[in-house]
py3Dmol code that shows the C-alpha trace and the ligand (Angstrom):
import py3Dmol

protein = """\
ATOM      1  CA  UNK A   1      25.959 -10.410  15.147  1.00  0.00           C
ATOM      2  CA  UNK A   2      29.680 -10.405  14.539  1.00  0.00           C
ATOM      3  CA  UNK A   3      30.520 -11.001  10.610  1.00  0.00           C
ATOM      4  CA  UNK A   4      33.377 -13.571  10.163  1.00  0.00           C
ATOM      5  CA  UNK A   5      35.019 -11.390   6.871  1.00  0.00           C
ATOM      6  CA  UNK A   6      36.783 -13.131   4.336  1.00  0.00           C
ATOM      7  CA  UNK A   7      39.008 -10.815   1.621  1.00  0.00           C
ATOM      8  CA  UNK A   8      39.919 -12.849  -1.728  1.00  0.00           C
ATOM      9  CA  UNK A   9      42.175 -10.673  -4.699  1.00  0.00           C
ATOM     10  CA  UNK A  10      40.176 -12.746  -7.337  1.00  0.00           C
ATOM     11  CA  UNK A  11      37.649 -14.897  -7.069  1.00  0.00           C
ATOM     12  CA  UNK A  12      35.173 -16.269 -10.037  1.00  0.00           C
ATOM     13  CA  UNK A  13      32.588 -15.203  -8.148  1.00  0.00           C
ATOM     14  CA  UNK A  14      31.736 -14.222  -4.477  1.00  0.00           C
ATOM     15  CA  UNK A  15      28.059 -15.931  -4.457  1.00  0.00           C
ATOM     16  CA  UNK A  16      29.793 -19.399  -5.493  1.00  0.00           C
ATOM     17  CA  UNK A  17      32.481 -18.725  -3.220  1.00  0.00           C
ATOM     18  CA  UNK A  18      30.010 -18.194  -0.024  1.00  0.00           C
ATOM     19  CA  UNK A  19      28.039 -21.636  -1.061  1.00  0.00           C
ATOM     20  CA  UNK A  20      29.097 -23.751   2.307  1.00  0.00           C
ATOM     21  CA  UNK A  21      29.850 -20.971   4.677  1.00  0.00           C
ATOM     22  CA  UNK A  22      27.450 -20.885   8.056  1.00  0.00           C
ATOM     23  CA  UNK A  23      25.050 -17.668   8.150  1.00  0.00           C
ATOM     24  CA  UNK A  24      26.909 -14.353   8.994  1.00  0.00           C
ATOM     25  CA  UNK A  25      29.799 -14.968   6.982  1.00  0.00           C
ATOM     26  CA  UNK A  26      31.385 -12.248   4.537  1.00  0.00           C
ATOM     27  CA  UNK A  27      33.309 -12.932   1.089  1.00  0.00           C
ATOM     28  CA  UNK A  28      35.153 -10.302  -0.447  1.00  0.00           C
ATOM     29  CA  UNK A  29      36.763 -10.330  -3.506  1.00  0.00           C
ATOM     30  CA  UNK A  30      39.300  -7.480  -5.354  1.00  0.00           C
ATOM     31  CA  UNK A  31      37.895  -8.405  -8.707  1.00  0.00           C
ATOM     32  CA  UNK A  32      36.110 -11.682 -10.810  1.00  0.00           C
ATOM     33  CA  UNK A  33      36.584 -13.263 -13.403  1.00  0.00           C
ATOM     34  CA  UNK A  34      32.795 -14.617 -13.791  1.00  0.00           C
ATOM     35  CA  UNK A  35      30.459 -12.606 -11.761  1.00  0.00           C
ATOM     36  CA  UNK A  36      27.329 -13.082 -12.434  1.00  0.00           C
ATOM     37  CA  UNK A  37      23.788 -10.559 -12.330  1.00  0.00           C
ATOM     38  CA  UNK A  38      20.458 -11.606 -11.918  1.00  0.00           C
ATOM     39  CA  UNK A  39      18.581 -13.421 -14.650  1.00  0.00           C
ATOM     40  CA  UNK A  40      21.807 -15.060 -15.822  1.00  0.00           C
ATOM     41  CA  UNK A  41      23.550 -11.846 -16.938  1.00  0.00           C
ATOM     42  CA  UNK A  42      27.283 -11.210 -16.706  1.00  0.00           C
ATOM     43  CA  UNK A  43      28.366  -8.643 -13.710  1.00  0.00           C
ATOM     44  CA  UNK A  44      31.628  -6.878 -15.338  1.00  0.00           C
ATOM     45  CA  UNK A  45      34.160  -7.066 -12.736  1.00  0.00           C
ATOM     46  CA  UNK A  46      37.316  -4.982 -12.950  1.00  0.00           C
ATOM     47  CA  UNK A  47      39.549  -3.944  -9.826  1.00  0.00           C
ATOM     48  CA  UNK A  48      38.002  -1.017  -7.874  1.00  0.00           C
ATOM     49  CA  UNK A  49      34.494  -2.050  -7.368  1.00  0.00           C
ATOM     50  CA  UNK A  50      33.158  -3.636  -4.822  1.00  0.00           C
ATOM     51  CA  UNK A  51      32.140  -7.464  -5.015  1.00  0.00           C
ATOM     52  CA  UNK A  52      30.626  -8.953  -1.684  1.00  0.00           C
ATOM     53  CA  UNK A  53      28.444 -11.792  -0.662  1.00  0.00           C
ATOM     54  CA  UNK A  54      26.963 -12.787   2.837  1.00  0.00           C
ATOM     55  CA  UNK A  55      25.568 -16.115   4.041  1.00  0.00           C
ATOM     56  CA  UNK A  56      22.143 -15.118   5.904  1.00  0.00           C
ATOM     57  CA  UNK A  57      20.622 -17.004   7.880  1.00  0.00           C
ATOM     58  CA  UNK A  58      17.427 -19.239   5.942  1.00  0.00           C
ATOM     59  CA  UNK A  59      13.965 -18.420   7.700  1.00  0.00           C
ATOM     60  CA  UNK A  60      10.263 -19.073   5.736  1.00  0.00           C
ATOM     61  CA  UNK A  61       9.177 -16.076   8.106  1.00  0.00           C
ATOM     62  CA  UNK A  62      11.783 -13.352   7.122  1.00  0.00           C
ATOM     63  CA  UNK A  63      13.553 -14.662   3.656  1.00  0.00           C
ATOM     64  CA  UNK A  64      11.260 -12.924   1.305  1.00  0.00           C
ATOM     65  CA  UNK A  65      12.365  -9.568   2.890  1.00  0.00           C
ATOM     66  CA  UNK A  66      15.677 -10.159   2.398  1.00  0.00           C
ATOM     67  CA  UNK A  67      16.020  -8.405  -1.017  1.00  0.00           C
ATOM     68  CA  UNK A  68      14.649  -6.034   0.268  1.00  0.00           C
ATOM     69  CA  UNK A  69      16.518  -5.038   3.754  1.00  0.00           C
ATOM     70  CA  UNK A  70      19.783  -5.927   1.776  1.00  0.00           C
ATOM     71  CA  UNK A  71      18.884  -3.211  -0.423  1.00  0.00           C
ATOM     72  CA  UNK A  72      17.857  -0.790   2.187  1.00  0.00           C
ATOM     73  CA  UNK A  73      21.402  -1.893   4.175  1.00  0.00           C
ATOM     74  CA  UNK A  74      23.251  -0.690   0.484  1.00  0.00           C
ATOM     75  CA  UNK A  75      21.585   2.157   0.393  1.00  0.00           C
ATOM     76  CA  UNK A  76      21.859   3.349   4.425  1.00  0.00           C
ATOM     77  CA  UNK A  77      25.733   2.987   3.625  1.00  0.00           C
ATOM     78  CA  UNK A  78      25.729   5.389   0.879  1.00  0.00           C
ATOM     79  CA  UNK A  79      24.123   8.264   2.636  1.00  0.00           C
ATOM     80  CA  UNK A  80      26.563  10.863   1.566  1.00  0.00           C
ATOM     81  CA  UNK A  81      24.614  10.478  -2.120  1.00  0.00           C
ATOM     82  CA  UNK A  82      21.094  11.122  -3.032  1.00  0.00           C
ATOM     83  CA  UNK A  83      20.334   7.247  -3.903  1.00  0.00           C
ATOM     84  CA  UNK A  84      17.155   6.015  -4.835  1.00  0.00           C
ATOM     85  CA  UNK A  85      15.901   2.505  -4.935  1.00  0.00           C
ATOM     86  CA  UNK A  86      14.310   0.615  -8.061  1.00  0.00           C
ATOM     87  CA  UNK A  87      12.253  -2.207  -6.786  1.00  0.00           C
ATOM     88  CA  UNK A  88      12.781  -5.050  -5.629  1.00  0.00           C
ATOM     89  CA  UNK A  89      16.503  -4.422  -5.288  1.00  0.00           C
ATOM     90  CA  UNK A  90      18.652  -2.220  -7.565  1.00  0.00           C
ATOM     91  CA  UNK A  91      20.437   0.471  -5.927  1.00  0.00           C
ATOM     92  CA  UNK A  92      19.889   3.828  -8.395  1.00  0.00           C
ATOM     93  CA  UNK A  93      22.230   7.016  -8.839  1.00  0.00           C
ATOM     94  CA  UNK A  94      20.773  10.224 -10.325  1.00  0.00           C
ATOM     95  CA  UNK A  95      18.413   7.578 -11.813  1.00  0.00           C
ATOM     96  CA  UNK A  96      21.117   5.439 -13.325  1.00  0.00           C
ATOM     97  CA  UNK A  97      22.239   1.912 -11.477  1.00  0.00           C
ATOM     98  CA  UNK A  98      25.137   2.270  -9.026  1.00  0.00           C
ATOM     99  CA  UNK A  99      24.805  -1.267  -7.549  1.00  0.00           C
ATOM    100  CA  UNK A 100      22.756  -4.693  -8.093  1.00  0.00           C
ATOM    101  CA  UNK A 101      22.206  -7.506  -5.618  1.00  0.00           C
ATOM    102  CA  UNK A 102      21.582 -11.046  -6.515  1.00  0.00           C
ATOM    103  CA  UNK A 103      20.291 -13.506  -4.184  1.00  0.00           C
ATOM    104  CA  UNK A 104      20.619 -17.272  -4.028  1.00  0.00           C
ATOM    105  CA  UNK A 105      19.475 -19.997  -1.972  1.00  0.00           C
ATOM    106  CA  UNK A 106      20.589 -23.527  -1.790  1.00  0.00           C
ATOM    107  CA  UNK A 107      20.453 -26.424   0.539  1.00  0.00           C
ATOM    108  CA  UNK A 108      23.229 -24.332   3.006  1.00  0.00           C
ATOM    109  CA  UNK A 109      21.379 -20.820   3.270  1.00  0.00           C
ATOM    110  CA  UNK A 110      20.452 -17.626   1.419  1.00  0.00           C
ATOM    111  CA  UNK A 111      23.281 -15.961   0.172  1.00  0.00           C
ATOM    112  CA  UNK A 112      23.072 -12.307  -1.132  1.00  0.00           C
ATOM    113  CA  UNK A 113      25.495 -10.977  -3.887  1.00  0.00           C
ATOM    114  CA  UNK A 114      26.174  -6.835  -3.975  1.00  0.00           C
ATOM    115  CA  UNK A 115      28.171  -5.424  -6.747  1.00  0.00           C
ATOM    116  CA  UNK A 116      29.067  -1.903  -5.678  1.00  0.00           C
ATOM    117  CA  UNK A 117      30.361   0.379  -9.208  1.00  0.00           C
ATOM    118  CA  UNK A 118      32.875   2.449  -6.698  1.00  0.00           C
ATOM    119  CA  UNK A 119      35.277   3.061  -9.643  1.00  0.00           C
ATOM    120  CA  UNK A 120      34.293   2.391 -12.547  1.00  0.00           C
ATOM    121  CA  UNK A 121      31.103   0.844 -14.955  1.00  0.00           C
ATOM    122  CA  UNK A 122      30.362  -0.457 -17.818  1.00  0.00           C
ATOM    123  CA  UNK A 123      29.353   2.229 -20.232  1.00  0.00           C
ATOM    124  CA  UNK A 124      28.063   0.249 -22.956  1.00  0.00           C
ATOM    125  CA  UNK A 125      25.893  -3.679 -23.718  1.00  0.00           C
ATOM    126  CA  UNK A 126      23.805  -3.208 -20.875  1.00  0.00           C
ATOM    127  CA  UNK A 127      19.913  -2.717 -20.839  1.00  0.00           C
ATOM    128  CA  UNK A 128      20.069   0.649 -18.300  1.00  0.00           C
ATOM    129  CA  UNK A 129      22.310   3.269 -17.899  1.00  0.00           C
ATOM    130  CA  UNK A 130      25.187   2.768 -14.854  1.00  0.00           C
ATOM    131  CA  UNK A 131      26.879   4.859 -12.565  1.00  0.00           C
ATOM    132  CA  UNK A 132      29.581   5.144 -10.365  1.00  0.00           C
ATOM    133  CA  UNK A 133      31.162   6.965  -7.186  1.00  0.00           C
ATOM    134  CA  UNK A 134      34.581   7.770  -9.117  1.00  0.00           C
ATOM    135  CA  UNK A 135      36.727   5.945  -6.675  1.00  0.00           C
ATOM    136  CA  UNK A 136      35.345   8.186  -3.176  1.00  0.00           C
ATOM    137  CA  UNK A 137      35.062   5.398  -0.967  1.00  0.00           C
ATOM    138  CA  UNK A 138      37.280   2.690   0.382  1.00  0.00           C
ATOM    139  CA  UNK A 139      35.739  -0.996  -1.050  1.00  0.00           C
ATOM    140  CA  UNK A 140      36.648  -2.253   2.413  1.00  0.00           C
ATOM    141  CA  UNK A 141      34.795   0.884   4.258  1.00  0.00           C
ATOM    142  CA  UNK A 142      31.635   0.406   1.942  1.00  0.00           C
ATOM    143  CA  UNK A 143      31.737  -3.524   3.047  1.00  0.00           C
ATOM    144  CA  UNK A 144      32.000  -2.882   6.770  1.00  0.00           C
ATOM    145  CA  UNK A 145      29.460  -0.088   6.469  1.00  0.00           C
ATOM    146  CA  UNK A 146      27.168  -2.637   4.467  1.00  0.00           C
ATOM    147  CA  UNK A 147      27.470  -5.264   7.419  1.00  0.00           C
ATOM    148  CA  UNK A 148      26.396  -2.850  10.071  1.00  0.00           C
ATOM    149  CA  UNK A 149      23.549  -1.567   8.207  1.00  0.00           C
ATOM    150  CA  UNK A 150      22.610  -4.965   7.711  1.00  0.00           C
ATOM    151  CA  UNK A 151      22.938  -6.242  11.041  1.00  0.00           C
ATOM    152  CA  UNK A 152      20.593  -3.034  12.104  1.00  0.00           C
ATOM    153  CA  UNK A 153      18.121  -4.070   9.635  1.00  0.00           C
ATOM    154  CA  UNK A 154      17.975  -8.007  10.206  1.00  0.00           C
ATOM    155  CA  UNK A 155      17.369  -6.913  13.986  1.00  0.00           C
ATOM    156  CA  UNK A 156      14.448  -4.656  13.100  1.00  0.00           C
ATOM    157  CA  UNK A 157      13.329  -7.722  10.743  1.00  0.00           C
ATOM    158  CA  UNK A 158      13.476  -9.773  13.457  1.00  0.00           C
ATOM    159  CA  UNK A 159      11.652  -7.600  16.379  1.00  0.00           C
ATOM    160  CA  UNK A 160       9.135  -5.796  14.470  1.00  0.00           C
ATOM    161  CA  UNK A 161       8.560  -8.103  10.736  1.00  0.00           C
ATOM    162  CA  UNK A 162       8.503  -5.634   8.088  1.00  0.00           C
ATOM    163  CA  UNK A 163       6.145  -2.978   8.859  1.00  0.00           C
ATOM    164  CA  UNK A 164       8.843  -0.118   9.788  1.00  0.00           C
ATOM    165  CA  UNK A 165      11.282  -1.756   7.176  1.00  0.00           C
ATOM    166  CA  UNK A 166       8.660  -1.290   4.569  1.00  0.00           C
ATOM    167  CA  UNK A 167       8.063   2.437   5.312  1.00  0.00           C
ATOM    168  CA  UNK A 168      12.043   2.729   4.939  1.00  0.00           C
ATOM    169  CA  UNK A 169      11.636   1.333   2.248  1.00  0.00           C
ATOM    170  CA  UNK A 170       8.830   3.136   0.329  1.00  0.00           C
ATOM    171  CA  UNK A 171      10.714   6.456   1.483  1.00  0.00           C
ATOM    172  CA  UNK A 172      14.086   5.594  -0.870  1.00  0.00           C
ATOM    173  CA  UNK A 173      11.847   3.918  -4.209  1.00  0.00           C
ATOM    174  CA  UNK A 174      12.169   5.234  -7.731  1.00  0.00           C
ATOM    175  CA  UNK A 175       8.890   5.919  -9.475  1.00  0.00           C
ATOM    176  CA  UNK A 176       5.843   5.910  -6.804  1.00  0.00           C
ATOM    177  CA  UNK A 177       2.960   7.170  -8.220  1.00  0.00           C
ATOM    178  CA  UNK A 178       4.486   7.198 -11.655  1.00  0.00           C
ATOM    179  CA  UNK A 179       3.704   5.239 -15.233  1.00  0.00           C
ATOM    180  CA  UNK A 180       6.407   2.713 -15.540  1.00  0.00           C
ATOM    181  CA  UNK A 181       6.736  -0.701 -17.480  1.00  0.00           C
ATOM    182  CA  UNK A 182       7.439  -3.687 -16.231  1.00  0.00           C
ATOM    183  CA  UNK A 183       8.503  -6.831 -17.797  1.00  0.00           C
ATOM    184  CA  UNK A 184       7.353 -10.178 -16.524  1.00  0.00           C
ATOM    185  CA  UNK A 185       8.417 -13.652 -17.478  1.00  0.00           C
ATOM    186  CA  UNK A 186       6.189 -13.654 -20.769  1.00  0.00           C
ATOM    187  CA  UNK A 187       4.828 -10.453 -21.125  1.00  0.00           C
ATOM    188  CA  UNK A 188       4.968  -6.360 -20.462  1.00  0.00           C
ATOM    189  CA  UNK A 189       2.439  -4.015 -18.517  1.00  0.00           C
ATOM    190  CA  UNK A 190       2.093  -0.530 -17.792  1.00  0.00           C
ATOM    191  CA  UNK A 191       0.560   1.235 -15.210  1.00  0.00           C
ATOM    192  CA  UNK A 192       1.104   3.591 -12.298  1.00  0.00           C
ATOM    193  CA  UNK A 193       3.456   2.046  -9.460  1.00  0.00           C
ATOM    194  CA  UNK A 194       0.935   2.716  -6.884  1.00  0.00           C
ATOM    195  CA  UNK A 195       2.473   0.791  -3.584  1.00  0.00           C
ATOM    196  CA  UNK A 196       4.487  -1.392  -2.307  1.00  0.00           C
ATOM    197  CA  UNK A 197       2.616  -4.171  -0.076  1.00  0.00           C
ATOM    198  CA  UNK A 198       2.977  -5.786   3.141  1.00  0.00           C
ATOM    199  CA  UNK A 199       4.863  -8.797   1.431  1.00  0.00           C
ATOM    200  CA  UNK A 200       6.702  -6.710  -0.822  1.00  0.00           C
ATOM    201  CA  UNK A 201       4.846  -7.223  -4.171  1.00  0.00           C
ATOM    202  CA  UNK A 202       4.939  -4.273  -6.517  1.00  0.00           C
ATOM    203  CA  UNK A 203       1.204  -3.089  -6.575  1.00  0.00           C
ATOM    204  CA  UNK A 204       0.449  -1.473 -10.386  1.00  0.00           C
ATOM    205  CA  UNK A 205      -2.687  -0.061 -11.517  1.00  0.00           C
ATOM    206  CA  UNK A 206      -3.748  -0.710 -14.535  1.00  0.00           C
ATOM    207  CA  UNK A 207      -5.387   1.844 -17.556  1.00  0.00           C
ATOM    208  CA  UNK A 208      -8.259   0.106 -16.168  1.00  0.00           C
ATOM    209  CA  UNK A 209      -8.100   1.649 -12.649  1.00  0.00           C
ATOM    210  CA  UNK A 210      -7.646  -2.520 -11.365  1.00  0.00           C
ATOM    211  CA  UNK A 211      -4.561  -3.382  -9.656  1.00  0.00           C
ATOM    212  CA  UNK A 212      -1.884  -6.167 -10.403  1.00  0.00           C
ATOM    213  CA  UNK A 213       0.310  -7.330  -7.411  1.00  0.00           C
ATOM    214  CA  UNK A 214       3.597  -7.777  -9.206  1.00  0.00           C
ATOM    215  CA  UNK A 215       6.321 -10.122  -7.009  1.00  0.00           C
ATOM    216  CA  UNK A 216       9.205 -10.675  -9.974  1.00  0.00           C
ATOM    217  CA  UNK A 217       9.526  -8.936 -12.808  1.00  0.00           C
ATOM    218  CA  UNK A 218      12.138  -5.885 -13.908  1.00  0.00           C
ATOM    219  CA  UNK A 219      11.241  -2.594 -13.900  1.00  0.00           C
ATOM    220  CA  UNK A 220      11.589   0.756 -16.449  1.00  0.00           C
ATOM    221  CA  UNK A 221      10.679   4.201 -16.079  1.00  0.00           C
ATOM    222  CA  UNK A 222       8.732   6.078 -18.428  1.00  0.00           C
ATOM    223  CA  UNK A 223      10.282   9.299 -17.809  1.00  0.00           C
TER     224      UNK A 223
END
"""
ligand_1 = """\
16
BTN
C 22.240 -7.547 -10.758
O 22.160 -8.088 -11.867
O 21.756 -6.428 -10.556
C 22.907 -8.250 -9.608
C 24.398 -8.052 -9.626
C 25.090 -8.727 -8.460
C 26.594 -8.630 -8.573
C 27.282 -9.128 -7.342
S 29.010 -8.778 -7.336
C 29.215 -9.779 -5.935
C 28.336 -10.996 -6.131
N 29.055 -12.006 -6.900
C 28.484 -12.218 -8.084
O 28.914 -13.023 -8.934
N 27.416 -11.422 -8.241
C 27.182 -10.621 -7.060
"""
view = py3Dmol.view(width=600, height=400)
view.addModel(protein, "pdb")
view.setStyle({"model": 0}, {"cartoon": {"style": "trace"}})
view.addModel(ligand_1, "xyz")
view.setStyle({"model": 1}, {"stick": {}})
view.zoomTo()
view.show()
């Protein structure tokens, strides 16, 4: 599919901006002055970074993969660097977050928010440590790159479900096999990340060898 790319110097926020726009649409913006991260958190947004959203198409068989191939897509474009992924869908740096995806669906589609910290992060008030490229890609590249990635990974969505996607997948995650926390709507567990499943729940053992599927929640490290 061809992206229709639309390049904004400031918008409040490229999700809001996207709300309306048919499926395969692109919103760039230079800066915002009210992005927003998941959970209802802020997403600082000076020049330099990169701030995109894209209307995808709204499908009961594929949309709970999204987060995951739009991940996947972020990550493919930043092959240069050793990224990791933190499930469902932050994008990690030597271990620290580089960029964060937010998805939203309304009555016109599924739109998918990436925040890309090319030049700069925040250093301070968040939960987790950040990182950032120091300015070595273009914005614009890093967006085009994004949309071909994604287009190659919708396709494979499309033609084989998630079964190869998944593998991709499991080969880029932070913390397989390892103790790590994670905190659900009202309360914490620990165990050992053991797997990812077919759907894309978080499968964690727990210290009594059982295993939780997890399918929201926000993960830490232990390590
Ligand atoms: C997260 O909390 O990890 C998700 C951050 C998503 C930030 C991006 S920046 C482009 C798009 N517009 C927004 O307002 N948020 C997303």
């Amino acid at each position: 599919m061809n992206w229709k790319k639309l390049v904004f110097d400031t918008l409040e926020s490229t999700n809001n901006t996207a709300v309306g726009y048919p499926p395969f649409t692109a919103i760039m913006a230079k800066k915002q002055t009210a992005g927003k991260g998941r959970y209802g958190k802020k997403w600082s947004s000076p020049e330099g970074n990169l701030y995109m959203s894209v209307v995808l198409p709204d499908a009961k068989e594929t949309n709970n993969f999204l987060p995951f191939i739009v991940a996947l897509a972020v990550a493919k474009s930043l092959k240069n660097y050793n990224v990791k992924l933190k499930w469902p869908n932050d994008v990690l740096l030597n271990g620290k977050k580089l960029a964060g995806i937010l998805l939203e669906k309304n009555d016109a589609g599924i739109i998918a928010g990436i925040g890309v910290n090319v030049s700069s992060c925040p250093t301070s008030g968040l939960a987790y440590e950040a990182a950032n490229l120091n300015g070595a890609v273009s914005c614009e590249g890093l967006m085009d790159s994004i949309l071909d990635n994604l287009n190659l990974k919708l396709q494979e969505l499309y033609k084989n479900s998630f079964t190869n996607l998944r593998r991709e997948y499991i080969a880029l995650l932070q913390g397989l096999n390892s103790q790590i926390t994670v905190n659900l709507p009202n309360q914490k567990v620990v165990g050992i990340f053991r797997d990812l499943s077919a759907s894309g729940a978080l499968i964690l053992e727990l210290p009594d060898k059982t295993t939780k599927e997890i399918t929201t929640g926000v993960v830490f490290f232990m390590d």
